[in-house]
Backbone and ligand atoms as CSV (ligand in chain L), in Angstrom:
chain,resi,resn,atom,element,x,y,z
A,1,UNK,N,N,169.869,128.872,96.062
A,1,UNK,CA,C,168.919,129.786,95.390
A,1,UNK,C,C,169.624,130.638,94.338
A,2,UNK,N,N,168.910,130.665,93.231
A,2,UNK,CA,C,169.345,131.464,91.906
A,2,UNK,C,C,169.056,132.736,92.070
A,3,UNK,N,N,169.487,133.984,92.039
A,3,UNK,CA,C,169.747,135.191,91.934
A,3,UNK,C,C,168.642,135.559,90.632
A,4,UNK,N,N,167.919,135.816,91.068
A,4,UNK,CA,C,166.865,136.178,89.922
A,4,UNK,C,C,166.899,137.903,89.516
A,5,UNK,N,N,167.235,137.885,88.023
A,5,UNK,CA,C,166.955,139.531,87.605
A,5,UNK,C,C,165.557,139.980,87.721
A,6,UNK,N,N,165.403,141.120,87.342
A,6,UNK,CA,C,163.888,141.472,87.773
A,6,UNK,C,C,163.244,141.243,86.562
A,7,UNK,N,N,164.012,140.834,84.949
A,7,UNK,CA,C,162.920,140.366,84.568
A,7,UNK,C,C,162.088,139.232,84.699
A,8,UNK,N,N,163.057,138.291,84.905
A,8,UNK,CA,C,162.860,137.197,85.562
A,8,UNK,C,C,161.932,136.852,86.783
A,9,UNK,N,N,161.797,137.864,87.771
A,9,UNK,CA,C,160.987,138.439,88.787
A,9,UNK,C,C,159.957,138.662,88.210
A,10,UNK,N,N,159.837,139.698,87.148
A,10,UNK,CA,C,158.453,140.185,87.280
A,10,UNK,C,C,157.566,139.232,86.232
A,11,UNK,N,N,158.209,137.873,85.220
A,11,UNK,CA,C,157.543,137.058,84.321
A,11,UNK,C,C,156.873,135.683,85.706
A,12,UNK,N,N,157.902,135.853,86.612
A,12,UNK,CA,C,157.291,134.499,88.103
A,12,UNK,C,C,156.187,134.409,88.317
A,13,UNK,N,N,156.031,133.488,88.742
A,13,UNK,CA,C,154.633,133.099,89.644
A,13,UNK,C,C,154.512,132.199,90.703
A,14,UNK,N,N,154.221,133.222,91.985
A,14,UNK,CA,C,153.867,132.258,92.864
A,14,UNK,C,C,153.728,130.868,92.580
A,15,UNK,N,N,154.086,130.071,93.788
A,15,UNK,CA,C,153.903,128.788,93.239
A,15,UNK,C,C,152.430,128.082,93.797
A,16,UNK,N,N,151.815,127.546,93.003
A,16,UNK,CA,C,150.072,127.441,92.833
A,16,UNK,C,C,149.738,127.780,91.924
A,17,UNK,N,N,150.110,128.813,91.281
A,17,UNK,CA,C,150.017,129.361,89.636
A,17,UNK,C,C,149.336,131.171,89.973
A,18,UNK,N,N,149.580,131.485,91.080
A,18,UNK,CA,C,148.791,132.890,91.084
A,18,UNK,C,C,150.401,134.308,90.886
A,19,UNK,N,N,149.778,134.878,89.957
A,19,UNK,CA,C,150.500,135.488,89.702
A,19,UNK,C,C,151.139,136.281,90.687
A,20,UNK,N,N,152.856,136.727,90.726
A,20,UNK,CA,C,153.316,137.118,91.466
A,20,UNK,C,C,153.248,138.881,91.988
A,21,UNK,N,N,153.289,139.355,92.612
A,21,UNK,CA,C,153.216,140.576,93.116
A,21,UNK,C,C,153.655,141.572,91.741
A,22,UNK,N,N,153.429,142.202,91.068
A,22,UNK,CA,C,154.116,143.357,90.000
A,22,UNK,C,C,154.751,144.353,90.729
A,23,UNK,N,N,155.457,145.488,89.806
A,23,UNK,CA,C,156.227,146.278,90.776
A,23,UNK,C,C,155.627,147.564,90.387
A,24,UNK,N,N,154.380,147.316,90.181
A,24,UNK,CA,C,153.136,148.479,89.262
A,24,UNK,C,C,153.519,149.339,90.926
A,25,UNK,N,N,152.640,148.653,91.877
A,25,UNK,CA,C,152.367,149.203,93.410
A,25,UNK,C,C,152.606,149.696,93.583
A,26,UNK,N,N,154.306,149.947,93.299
A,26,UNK,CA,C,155.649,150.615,93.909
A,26,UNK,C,C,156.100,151.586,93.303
A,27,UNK,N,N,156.239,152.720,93.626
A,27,UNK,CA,C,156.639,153.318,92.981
A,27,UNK,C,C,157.705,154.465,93.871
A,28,UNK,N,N,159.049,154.570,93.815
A,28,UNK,CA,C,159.695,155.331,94.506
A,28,UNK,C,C,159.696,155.541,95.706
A,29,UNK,N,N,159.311,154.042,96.450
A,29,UNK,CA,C,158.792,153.088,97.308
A,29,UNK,C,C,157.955,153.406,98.268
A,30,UNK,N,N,157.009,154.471,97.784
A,30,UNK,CA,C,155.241,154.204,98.288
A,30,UNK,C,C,154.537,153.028,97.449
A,31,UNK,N,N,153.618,152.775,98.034
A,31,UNK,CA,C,152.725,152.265,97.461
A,31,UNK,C,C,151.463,152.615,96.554
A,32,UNK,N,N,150.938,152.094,95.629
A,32,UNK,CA,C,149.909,152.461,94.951
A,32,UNK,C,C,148.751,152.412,95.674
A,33,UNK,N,N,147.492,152.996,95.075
A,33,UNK,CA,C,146.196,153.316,96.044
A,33,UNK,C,C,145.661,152.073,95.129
A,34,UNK,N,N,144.910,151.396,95.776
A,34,UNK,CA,C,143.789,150.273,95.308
A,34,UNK,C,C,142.703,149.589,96.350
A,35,UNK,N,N,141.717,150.749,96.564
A,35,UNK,CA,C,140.766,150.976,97.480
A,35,UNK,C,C,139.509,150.542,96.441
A,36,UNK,N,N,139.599,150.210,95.190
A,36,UNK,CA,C,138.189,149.597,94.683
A,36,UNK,C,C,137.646,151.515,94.345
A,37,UNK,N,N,138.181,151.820,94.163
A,37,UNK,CA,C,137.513,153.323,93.319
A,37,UNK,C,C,138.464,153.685,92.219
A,38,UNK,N,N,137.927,153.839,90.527
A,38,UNK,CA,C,138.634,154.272,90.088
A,38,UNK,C,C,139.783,155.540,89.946
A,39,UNK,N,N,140.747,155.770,89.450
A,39,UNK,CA,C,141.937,156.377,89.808
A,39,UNK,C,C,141.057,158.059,89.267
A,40,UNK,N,N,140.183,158.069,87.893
A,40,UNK,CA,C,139.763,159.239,87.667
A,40,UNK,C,C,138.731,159.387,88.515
A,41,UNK,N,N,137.502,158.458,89.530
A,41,UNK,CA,C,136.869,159.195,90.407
A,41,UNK,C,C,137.824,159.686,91.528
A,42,UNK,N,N,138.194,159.116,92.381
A,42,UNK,CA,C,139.726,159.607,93.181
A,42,UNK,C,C,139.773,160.569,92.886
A,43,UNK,N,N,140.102,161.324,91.665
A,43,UNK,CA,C,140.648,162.798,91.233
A,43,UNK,C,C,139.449,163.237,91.374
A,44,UNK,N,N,138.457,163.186,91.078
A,44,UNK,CA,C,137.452,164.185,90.798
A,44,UNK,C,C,137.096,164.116,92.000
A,45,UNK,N,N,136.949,163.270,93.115
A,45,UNK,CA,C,136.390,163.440,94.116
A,45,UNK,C,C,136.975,164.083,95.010
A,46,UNK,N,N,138.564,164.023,94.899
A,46,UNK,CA,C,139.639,165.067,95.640
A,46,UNK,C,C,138.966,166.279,95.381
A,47,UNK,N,N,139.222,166.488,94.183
A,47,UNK,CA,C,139.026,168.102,93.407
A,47,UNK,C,C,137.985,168.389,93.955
A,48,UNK,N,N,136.648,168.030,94.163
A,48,UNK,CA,C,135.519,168.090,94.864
A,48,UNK,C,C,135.596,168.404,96.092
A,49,UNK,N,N,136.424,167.559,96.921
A,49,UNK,CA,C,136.261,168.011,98.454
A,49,UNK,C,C,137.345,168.932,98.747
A,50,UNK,N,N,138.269,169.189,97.588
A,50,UNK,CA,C,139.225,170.883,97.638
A,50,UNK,C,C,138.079,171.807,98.331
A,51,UNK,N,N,137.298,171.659,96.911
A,51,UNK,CA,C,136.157,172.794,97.374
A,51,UNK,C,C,135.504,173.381,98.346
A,52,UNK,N,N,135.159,172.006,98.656
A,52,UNK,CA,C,134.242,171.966,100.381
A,52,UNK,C,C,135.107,172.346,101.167
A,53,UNK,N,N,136.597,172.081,100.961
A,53,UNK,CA,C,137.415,172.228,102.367
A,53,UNK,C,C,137.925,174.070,101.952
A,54,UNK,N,N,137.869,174.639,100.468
A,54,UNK,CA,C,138.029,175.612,100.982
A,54,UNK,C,C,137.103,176.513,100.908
A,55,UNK,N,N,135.866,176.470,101.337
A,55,UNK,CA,C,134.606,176.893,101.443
A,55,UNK,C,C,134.624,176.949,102.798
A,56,UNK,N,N,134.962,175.839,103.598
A,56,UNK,CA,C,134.308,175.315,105.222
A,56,UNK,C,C,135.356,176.252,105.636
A,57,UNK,N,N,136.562,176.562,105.068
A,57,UNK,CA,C,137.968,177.285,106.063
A,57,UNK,C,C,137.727,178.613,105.714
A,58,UNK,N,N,137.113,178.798,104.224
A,58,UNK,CA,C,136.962,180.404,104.202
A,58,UNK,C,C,135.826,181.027,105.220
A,59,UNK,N,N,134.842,180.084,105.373
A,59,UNK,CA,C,133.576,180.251,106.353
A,59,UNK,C,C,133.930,180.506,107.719
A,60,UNK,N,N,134.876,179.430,107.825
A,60,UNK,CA,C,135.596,179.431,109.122
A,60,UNK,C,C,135.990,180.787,109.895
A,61,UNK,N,N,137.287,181.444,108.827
A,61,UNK,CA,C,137.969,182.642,109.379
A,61,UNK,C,C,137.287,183.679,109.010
A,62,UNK,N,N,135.352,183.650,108.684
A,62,UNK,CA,C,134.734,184.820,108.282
A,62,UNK,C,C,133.945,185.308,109.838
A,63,UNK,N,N,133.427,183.733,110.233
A,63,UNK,CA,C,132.781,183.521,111.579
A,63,UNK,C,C,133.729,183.802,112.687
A,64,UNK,N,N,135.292,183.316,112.567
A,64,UNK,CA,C,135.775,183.845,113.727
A,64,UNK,C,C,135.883,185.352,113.451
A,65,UNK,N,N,135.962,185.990,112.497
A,65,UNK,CA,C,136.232,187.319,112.065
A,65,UNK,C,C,134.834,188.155,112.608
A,66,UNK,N,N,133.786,187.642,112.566
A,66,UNK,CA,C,132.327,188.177,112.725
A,66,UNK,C,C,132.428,188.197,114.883
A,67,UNK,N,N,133.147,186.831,115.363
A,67,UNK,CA,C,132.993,186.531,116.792
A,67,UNK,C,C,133.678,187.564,117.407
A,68,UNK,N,N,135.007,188.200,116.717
A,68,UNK,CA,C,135.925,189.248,116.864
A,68,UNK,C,C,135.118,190.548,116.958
A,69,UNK,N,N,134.252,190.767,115.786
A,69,UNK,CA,C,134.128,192.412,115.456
A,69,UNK,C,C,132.492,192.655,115.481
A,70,UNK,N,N,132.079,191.929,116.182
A,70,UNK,CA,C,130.186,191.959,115.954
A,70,UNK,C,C,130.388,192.781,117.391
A,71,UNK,N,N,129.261,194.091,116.852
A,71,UNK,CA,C,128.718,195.099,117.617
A,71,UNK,C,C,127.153,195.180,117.737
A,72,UNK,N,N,126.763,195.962,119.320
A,72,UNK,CA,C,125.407,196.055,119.005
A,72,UNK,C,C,124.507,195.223,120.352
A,73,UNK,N,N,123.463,195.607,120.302
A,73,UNK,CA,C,122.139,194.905,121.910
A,73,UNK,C,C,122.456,193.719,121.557
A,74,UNK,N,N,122.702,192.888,120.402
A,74,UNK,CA,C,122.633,191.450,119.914
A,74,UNK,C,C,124.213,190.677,120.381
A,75,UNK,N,N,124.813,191.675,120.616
A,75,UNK,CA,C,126.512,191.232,121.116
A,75,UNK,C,C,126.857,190.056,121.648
A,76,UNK,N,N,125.981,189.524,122.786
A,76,UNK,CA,C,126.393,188.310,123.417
A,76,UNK,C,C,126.067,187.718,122.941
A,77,UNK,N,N,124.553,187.415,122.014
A,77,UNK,CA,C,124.552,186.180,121.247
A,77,UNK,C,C,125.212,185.839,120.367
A,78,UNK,N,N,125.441,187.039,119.655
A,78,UNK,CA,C,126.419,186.631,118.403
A,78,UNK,C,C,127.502,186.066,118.764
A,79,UNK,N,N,128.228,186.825,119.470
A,79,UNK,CA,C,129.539,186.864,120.063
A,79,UNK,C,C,129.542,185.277,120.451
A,80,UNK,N,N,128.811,184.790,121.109
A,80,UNK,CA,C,128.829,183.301,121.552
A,80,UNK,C,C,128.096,182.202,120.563
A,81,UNK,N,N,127.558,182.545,119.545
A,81,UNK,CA,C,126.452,181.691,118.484
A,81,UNK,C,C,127.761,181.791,117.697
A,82,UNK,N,N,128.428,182.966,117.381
A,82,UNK,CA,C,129.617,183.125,116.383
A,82,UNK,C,C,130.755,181.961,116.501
A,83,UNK,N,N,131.004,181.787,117.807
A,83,UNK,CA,C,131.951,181.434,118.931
A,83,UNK,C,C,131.669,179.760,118.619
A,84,UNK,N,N,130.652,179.197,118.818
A,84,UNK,CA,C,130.161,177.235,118.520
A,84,UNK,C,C,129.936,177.095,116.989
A,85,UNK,N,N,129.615,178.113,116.483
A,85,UNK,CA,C,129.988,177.867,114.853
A,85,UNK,C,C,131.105,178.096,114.258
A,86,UNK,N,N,132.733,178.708,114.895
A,86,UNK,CA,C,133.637,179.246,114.330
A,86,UNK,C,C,134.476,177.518,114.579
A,87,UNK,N,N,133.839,176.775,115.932
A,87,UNK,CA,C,135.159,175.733,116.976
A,87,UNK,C,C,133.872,174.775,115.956
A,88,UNK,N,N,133.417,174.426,115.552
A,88,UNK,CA,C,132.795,173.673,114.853
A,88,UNK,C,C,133.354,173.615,113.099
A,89,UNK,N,N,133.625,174.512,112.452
A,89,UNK,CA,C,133.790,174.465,111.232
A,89,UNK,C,C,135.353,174.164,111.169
A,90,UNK,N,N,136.373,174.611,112.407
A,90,UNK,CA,C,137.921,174.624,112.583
A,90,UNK,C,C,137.980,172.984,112.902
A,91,UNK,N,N,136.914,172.204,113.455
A,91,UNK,CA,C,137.001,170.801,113.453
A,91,UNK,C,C,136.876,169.746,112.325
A,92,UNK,N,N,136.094,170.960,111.738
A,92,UNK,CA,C,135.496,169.905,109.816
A,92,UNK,C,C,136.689,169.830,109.203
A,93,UNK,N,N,137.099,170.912,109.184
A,93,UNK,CA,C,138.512,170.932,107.971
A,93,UNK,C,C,139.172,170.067,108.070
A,94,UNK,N,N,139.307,169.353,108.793
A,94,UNK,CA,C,140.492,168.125,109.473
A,94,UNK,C,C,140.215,166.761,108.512
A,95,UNK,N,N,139.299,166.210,108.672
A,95,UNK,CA,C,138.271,165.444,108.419
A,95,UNK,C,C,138.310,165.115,106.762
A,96,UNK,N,N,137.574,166.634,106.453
A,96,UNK,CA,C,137.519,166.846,105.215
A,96,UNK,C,C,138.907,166.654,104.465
A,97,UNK,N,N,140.083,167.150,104.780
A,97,UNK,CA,C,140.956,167.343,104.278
A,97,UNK,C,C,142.007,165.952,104.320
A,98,UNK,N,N,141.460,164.875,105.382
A,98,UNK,CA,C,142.723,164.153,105.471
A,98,UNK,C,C,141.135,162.660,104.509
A,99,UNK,N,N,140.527,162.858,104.553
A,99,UNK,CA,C,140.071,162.729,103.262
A,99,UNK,C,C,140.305,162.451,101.471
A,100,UNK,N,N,140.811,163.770,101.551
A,100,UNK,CA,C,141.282,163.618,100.099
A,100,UNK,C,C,142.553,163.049,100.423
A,101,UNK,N,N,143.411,163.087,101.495
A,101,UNK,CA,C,144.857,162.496,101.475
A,101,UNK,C,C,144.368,161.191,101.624
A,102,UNK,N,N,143.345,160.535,102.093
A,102,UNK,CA,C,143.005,158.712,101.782
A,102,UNK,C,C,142.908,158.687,100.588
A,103,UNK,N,N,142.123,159.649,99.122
A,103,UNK,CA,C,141.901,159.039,98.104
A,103,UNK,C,C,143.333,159.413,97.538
A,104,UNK,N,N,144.584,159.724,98.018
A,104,UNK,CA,C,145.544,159.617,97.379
A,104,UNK,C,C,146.534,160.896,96.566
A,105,UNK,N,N,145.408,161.947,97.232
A,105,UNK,CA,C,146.140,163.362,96.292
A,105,UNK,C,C,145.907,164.415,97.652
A,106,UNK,N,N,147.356,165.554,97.234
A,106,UNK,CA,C,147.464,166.757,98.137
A,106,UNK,C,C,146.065,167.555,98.477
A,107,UNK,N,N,146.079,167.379,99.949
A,107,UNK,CA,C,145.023,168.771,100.628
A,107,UNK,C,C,145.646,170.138,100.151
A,108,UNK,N,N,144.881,170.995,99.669
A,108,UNK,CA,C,145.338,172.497,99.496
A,108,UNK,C,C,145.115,172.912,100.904
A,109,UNK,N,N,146.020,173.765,101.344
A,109,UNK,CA,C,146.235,174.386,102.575
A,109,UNK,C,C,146.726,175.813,102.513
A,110,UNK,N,N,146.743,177.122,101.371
A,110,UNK,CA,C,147.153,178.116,101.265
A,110,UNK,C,C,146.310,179.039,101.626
A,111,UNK,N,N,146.049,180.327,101.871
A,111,UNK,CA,C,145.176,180.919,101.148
A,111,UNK,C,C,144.914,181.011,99.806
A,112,UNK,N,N,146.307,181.133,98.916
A,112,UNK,CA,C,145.810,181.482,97.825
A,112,UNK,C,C,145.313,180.712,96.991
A,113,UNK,N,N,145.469,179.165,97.259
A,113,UNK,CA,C,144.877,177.635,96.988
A,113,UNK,C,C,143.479,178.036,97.626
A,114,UNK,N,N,142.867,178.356,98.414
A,114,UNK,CA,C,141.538,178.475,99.205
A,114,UNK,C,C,140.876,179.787,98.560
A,115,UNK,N,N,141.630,181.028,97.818
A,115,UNK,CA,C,140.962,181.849,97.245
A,115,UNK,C,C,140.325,181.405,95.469
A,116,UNK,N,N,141.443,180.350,94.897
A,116,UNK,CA,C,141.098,180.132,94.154
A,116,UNK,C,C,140.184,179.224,93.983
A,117,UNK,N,N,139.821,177.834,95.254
A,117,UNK,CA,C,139.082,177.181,95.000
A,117,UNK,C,C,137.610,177.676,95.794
A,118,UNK,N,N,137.450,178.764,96.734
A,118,UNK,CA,C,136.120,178.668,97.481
A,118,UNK,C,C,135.303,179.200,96.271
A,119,UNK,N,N,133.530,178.621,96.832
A,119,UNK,CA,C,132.532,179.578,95.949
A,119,UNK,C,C,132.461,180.704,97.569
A,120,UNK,N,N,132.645,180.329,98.380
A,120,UNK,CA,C,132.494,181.756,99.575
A,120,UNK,C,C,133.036,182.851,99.275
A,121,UNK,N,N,132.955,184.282,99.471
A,121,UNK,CA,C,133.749,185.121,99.619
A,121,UNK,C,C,134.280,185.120,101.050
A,122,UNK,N,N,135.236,186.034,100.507
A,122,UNK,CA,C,136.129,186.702,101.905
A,122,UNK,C,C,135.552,187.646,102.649
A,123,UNK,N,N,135.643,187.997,103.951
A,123,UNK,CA,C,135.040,188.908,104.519
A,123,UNK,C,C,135.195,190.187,104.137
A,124,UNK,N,N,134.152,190.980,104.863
A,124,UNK,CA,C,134.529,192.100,104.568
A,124,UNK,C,C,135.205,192.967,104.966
A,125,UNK,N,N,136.154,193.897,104.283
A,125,UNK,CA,C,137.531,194.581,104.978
A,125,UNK,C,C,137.030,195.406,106.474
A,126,UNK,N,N,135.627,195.382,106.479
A,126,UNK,CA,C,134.921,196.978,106.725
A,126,UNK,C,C,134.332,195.831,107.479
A,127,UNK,N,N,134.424,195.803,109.323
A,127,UNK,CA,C,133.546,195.355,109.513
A,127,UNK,C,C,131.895,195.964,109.412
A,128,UNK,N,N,130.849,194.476,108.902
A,128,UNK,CA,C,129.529,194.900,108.977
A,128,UNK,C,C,128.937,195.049,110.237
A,129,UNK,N,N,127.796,195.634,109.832
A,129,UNK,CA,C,126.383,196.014,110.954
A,129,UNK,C,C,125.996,194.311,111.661
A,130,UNK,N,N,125.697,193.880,112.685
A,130,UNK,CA,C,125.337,192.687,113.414
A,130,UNK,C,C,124.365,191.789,112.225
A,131,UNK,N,N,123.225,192.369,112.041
A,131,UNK,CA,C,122.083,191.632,111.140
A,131,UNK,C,C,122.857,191.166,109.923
A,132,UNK,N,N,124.057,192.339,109.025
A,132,UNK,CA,C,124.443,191.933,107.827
A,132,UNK,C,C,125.324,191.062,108.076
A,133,UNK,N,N,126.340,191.002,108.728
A,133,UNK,CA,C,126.751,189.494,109.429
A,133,UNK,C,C,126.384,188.334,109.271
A,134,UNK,N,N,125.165,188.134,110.022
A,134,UNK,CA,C,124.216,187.346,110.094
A,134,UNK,C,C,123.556,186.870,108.538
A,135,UNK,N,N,122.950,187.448,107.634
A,135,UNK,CA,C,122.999,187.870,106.245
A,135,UNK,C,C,124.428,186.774,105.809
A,136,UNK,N,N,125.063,187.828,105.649
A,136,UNK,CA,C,126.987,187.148,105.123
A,136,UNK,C,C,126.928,185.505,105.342
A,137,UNK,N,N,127.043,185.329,106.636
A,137,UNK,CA,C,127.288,183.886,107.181
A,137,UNK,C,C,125.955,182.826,106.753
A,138,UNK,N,N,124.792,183.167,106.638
A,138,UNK,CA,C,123.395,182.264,105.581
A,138,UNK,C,C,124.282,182.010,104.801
A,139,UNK,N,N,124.130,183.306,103.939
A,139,UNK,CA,C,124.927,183.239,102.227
A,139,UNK,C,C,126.206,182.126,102.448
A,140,UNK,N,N,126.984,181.971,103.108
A,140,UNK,CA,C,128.051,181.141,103.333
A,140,UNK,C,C,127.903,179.676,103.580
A,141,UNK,N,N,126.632,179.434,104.585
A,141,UNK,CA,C,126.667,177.821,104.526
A,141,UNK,C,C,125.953,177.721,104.002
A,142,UNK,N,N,124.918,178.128,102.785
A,142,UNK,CA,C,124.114,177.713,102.034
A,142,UNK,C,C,124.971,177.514,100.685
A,143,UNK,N,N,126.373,178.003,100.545
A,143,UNK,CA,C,127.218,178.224,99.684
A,143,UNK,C,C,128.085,176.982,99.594
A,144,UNK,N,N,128.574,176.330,100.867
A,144,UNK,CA,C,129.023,175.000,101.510
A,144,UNK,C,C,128.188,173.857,101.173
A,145,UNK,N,N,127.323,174.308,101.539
A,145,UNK,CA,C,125.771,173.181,100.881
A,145,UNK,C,C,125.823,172.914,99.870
A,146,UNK,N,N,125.874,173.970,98.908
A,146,UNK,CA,C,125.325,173.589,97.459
A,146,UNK,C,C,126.750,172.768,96.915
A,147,UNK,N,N,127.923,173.165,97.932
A,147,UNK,CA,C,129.120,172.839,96.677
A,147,UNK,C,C,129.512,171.049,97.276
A,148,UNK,N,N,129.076,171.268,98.279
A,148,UNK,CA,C,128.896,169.728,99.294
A,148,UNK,C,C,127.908,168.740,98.615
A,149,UNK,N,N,126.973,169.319,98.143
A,149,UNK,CA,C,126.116,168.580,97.147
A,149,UNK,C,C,125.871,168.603,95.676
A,150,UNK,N,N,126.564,169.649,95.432
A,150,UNK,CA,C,127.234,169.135,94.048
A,150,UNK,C,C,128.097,167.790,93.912
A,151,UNK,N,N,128.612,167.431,94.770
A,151,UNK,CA,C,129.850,166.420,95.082
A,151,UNK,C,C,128.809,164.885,95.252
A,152,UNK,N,N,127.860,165.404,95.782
A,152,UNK,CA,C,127.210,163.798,96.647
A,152,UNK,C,C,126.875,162.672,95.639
A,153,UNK,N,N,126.673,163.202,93.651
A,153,UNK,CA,C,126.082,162.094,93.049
A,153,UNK,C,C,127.580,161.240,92.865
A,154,UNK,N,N,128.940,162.266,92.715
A,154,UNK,CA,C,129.942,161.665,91.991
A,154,UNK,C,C,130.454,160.436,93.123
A,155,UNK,N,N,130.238,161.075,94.034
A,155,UNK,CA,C,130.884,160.007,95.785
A,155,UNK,C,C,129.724,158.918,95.749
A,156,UNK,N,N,128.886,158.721,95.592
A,156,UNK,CA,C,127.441,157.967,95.289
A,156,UNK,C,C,127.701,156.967,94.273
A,157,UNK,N,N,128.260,156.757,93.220
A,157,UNK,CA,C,128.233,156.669,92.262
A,157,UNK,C,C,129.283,156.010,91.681
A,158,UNK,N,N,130.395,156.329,92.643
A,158,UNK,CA,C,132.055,155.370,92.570
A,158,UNK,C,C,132.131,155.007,93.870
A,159,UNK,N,N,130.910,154.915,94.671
A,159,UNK,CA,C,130.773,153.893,95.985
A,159,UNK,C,C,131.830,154.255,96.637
A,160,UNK,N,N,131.825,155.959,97.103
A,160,UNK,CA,C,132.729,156.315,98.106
A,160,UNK,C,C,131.846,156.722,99.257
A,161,UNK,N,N,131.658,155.608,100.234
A,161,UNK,CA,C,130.683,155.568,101.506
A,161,UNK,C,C,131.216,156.598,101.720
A,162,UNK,N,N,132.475,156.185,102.486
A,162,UNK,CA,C,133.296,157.638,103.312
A,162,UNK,C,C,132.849,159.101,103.144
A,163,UNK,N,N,133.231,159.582,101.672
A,163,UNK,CA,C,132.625,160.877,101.236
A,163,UNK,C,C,131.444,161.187,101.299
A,164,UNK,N,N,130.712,160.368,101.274
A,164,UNK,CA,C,129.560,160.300,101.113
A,164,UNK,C,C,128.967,160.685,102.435
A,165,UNK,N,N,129.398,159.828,103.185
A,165,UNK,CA,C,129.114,160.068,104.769
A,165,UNK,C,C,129.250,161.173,105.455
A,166,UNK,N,N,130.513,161.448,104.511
A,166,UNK,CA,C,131.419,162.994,105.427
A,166,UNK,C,C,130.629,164.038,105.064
A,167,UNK,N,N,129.710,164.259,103.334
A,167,UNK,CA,C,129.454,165.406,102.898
A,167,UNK,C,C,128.113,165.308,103.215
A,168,UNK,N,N,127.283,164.348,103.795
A,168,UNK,CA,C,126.303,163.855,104.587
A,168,UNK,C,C,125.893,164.620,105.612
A,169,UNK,N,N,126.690,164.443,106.713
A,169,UNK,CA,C,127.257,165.164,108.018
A,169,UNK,C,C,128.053,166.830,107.922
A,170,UNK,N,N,128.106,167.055,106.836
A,170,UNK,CA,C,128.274,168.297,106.505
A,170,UNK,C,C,127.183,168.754,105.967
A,171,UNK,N,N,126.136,168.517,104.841
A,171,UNK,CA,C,125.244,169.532,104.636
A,171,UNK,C,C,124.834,169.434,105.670
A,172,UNK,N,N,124.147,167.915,106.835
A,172,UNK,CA,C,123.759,168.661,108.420
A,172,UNK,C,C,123.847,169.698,108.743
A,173,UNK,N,N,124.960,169.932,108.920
A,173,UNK,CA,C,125.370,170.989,110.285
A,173,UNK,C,C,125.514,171.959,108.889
A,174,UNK,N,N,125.602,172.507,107.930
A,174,UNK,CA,C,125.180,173.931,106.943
A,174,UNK,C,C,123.915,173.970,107.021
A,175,UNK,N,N,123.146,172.849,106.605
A,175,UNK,CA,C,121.957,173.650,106.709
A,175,UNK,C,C,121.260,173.737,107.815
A,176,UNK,N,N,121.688,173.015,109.371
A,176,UNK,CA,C,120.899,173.735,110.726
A,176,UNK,C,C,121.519,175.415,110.323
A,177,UNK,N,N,122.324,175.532,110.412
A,177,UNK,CA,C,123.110,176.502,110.903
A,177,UNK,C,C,122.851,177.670,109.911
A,178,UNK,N,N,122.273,177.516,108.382
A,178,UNK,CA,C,121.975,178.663,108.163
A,178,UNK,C,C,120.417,178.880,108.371
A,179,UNK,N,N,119.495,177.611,108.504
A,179,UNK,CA,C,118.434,177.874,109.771
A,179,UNK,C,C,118.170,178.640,110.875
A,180,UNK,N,N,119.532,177.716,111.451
A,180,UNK,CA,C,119.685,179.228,113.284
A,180,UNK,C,C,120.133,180.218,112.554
A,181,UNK,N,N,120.503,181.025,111.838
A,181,UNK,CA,C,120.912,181.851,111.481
A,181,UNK,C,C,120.025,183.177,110.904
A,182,UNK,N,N,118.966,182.396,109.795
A,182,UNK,CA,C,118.101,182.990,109.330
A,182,UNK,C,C,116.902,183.110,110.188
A,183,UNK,N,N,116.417,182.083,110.650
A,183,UNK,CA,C,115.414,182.543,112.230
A,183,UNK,C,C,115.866,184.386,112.436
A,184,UNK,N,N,116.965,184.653,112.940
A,184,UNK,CA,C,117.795,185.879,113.758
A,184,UNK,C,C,116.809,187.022,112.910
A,185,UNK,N,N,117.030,186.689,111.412
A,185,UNK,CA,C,116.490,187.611,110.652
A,185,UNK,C,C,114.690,187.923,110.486
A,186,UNK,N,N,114.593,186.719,111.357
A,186,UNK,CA,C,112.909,187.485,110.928
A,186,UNK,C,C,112.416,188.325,111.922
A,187,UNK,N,N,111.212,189.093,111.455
A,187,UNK,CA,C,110.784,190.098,112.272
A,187,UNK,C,C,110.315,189.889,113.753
L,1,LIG,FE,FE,136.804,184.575,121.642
């Protein structure tokens, strides 16, 4: 066998006539992504579920923050309604986030990566009154919603089932939940 250079390598061809492997794939010896979605939806759809993921985590540590400091006759419900919506949203992030690591680009995981990308705010320094809580946390998964479905035509559209599925199963559970939520508020 002849010692082949790589230009020589990379002009070959399998023998049958199908062209031989390129060394495009490779690069600093990972491999390239070629999942049948283009490389600019990939990006945009990452950048997209940044969002959601730092929306769902800012929501996250607002609800455990609310399960912590909610006062008032309403105490145990909150305290425990706070409590299946805080172990519920700490499960999404996972999901969501190893997500964008399938389409090929970094999960943000900072706060200050999560301040710059949520539409949520941060809680408030001061804990609130029980009802405004309640109030806060609507405003929050209706906030998850909209940015979850901002996302759904682009995942739709470059035939990303997955995302699609995931942000699917996420407006679900935002919009029961600012349902149970807003119920609390009526008279
Ligand atoms: Fe607790």
């Amino acid at each position: 066998m002849a010692k082949s250079s790589a230009k020589s390598a990379a002009k070959s061809t399998v023998k049958g006539g199908a062209p031989a492997p390129t060394k495009a794939a490779s690069v600093g010896g990972s491999m390239g992504i070629n999942i049948g979605i283009h490389e600019r939806d990939r990006a945009a759809i990452a950048a997209g579920l940044s969002r959601v993921l730092a929306d769902t985590y800012t929501l996250y540590l607002t609800t455990h923050n609310f399960h912590w400091n909610v006062t008032g006759p309403m105490f145990n419900t909150l305290h425990t309604m706070f409590m299946t919506q805080y172990t519920e949203l700490w499960m999404a992030v996972d999901p969501i986030a190893e997500r964008i690591r399938s389409l090929g680009h970094p999960a943000p995981g900072s706060y200050a990566q999560f301040g710059r990308l949520a539409s949520v705010a941060d809680a408030p320094a001061v804990p609130p009154k029980a009802l405004e809580m309640v109030r806060i946390l609507v405003q929050g998964h209706e906030a998850v919603a909209r940015t979850a479905r901002s996302l759904f035509p682009l995942a739709d559209k470059a035939g990303d089932e997955p995302t699609a599925d995931l942000l699917t199963q996420r407006l679900t559970v935002h919009e029961q939940a600012a349902w149970m939520l807003r119920s609390l508020l009526e008279a």
